[in-house]
Each structure stands twice: as structure tokens, then as C-alpha cells.
C-alpha positions as CSV (number, residue, x, y, z in Angstrom):
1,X,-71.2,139.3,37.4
2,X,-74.3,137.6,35.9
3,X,-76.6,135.5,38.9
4,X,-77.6,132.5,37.8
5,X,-80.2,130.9,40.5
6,X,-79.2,126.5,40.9
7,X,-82.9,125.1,40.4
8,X,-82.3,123.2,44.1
9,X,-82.9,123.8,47.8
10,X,-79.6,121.6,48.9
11,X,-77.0,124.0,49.6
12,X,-74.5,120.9,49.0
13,X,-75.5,120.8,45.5
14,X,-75.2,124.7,45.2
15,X,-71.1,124.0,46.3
16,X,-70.6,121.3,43.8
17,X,-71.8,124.0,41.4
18,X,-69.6,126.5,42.7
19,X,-66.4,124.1,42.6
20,X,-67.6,123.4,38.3
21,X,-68.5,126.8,37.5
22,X,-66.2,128.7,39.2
23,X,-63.9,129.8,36.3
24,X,-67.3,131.6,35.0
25,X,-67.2,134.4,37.3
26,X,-71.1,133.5,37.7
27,X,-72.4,134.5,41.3
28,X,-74.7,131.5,42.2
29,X,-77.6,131.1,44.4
30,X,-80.2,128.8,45.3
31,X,-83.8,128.6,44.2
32,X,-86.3,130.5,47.4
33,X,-88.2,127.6,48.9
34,X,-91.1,129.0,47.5
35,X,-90.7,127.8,44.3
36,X,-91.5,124.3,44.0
37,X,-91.1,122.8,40.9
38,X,-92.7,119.1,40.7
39,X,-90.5,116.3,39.2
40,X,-92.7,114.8,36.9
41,X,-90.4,113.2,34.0
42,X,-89.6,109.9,33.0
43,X,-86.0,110.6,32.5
44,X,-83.1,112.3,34.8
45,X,-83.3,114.9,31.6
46,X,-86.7,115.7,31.5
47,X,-85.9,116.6,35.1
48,X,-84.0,118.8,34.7
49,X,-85.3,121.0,32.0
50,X,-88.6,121.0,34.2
51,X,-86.5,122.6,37.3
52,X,-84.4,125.0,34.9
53,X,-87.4,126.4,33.0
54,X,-89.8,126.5,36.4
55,X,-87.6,128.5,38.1
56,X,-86.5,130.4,35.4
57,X,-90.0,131.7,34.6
58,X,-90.9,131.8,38.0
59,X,-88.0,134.0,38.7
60,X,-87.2,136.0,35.4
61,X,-83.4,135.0,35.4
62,X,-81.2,132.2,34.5
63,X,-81.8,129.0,35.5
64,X,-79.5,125.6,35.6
65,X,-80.5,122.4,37.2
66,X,-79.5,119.2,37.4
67,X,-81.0,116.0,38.0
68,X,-79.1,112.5,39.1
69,X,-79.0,109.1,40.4
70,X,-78.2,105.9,40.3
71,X,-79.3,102.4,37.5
72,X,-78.8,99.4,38.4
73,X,-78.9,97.0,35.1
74,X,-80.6,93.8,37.3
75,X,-82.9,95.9,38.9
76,X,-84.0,96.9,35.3
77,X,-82.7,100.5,36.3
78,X,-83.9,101.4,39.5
79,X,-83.8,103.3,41.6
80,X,-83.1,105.9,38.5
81,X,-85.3,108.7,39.0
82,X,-86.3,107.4,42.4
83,X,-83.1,107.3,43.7
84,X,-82.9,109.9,46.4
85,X,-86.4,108.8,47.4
86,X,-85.8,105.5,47.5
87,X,-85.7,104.7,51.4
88,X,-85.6,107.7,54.6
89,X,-82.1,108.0,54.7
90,X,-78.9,107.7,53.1
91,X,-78.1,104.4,54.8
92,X,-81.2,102.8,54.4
93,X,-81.5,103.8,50.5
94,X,-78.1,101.1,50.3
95,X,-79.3,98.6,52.2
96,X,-83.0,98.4,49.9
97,X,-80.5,98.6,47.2
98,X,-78.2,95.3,48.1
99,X,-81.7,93.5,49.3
100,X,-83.1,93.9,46.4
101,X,-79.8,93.0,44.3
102,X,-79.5,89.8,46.5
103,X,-83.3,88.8,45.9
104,X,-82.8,89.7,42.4
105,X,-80.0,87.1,42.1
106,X,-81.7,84.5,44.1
107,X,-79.9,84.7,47.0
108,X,-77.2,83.0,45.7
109,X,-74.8,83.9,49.2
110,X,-72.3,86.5,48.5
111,X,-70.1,84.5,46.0
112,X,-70.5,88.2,44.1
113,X,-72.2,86.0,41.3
114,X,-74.5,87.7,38.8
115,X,-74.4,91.2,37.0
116,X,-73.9,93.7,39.2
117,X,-73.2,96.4,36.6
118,X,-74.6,99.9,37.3
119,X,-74.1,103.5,36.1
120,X,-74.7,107.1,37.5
121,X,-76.4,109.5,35.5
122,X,-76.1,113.4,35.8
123,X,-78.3,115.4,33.6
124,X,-77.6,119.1,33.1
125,X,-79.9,122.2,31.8
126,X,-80.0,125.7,31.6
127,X,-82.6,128.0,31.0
128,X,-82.8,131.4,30.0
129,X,-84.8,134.0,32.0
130,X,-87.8,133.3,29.8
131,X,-87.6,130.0,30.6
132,X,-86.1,128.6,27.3
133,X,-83.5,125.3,27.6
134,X,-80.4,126.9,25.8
135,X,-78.2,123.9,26.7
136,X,-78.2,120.6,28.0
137,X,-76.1,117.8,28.3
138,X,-76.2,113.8,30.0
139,X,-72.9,112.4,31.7
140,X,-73.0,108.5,32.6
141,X,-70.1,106.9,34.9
142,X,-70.0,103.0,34.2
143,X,-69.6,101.4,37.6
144,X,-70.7,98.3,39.7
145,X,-72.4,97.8,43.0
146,X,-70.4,96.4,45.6
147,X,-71.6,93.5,48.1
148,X,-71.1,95.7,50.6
149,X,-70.1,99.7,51.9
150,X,-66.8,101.1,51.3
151,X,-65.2,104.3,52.4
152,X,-65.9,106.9,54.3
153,X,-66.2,109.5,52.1
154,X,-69.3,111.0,49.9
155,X,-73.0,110.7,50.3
156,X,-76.0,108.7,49.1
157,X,-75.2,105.9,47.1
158,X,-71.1,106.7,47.1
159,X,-70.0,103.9,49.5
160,X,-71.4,100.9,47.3
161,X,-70.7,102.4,43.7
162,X,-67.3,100.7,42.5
163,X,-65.0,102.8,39.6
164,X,-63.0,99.2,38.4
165,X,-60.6,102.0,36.4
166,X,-59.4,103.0,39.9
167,X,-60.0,100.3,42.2
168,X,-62.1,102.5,44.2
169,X,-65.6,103.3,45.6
170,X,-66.9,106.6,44.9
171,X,-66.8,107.2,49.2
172,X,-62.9,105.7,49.1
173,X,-61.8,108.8,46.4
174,X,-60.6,112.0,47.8
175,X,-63.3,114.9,46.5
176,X,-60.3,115.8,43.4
177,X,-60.8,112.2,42.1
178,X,-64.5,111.9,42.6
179,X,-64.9,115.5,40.8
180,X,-62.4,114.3,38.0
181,X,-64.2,110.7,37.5
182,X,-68.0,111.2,38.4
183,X,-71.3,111.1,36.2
184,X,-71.4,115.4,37.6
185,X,-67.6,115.6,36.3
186,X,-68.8,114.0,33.0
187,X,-71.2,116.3,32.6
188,X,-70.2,119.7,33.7
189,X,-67.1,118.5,31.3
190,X,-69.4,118.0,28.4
191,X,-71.1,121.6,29.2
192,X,-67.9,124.3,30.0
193,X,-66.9,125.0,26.5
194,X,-70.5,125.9,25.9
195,X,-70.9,128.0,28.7
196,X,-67.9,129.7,28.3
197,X,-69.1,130.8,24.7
198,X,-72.5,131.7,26.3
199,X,-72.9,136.0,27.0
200,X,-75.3,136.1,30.2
């Protein structure tokens, strides 16, 4: 069973991983603590192939990271690569978010008016023990923001992103939907048949 190391110290990101590459037969683990990799790209991409060949090299085995967030089209994109540092705490990331929409549309009340159009990005690489990128892929979920939480469900940004195809926040799906429908789904979608054809 090849070990492939997820370029990421959150053990919640290591499940996601688990519940997408499961049908590999790949034994996953996370990245030591030591091994800091510094996100210094412009894009959720770049990202990513800097965490998947870091700890690649660093490590001398195969690599995949991801790297993710949420664009907001009136905030000209942000938070983007900002958005898990975009405020302390998951709660207080949203409520910048919605300020800064509301400012953005001139406090126009919460008649909903304005573009409110968003989309989550997931970017995907892996790198081989050398630290080469072999693969790569982007998935984008089209979405809106809504005027205010929904749902229970999820983390970060979840209870304000809106999916018109279902009707549903992100934090209102149950984890099959969200898996089947999310910017990760897209992506990990995008990358399977590859990986399957890949010989670790």
C-alpha cells in the first residue's frame, strides 16, 4: 500500500482526503509539524504545488496538497487566498465577509440588492518524492453569498455560501450532497481517473 503524506497539519482535511481517495488503497498521513511550507503564491494553484513539492522533497515521498477558499466577485475576489486568514475564527471570518459586502453595496439595507455572486475554489497537486508536480487540477463551485447564516452544518465559510441548483447553503447539505456538489468534489472528480492510472 503506497503512503502518500497530505501536505497539511488539519487532521479534518486529512479525512476529506480519506473519504475521495479511498478507492486507491493509498494509506494517508499528515505532513510532521516540522515541515513548514510558506504559502507564498498568488493563486489557490500556486499553493498548492508549493505544499506538494515542499514536503515532498523535504520528506522523499509522495506528496498531494490542496489549497482553497472562497471569491467574492464585489469584493474583487477576496478573501481568495486569504480566506482562512481572514478574521480569528470561523464566525468572525463571515461577519467581515457580509460587512464588507454591505459597505461594498452602499448599505443599501438588506433588500438583497447588488451582485452577490461568489465561487469556491479547490486547487489540487501532487508531487512525486522528488518533488516533481505530476498532476494537478482546479475545481470552481458557482455560488452566492447569503445576507445572512444558514445551517448548521460544515465549517468556515459553509453557512453563507448558497448552491441556487439545490436551494441550499453549503452548512444546510448533509456531508453526501456537500461531497457530491463542492469546489473539493469538483476537483477530486476532475483528478480520480488520473490517479487511478498513476503506479505509486
Amino acid at each position: 500500500m503506497p503512503t502518500v503524506i497530505v501536505a497539511t497539519g488539519n487532521p479534518g482535511k486529512l479525512k476529506e482526503m480519506q473519504v475521495y481517495l479511498g478507492e486507491l488503497g493509498w494509506e494517508l498521513q499528515l505532513k510532521p509539524d516540522a515541515i513548514d511550507i510558506e504559502e507564498t503564491g498568488t493563486t489557490f494553484l500556486e499553493n498548492a504545488r508549493l505544499k506538494a513539492a515542499g514536503v515532498a522533497k523535504a520528506l522523499g515521498q509522495w506528496a498531494i496538497a490542496d489549497d482553497s477558499g472562497l471569491e467574492v466577485h464585489a469584493l474583487g475576489g477576496a478573501p481568495g487566498i486569504y480566506s482562512a486568514r481572514y478574521a480569528a475564527s470561523d464566525a468572525a471570518r463571515i461577519d467581515r465577509l457580509l460587512q464588507e459586502l454591505e459597505s461594498e453595496r452602499g448599505g443599501q439595507g438588506s433588500s438583497g440588492e447588488g451582485d452577490r455572486s461568489a465561487q469556491f475554489v479547490c486547487a489540487l497537486a501532487l508531487a512525486n518524492p522528488q518533488g516533481d508536480i505530476v498532476l494537478e487540477t482546479e475545481g470552481v463551485c458557482p455560488g452566492e453569498i447569503l445576507l445572512e447564516p444558514r445551517g448548521a452544518g460544515g465549517f468556515g465559510y459553509d453557512p453563507i455560501f448558497y448552491l441556487p441548483t439545490l436551494g441550499k447553503s453549503f452548512a444546510e447539505m448533509s456531508p453526501e450532497q456537500k461531497d457530491a456538489n463542492s469546489h473539493r468534489g469538483i476537483a477530486f472528480g476532475q483528478l480520480m481517473p488520473q490517479l487511478k492510472k498513476l503506479a505509486l
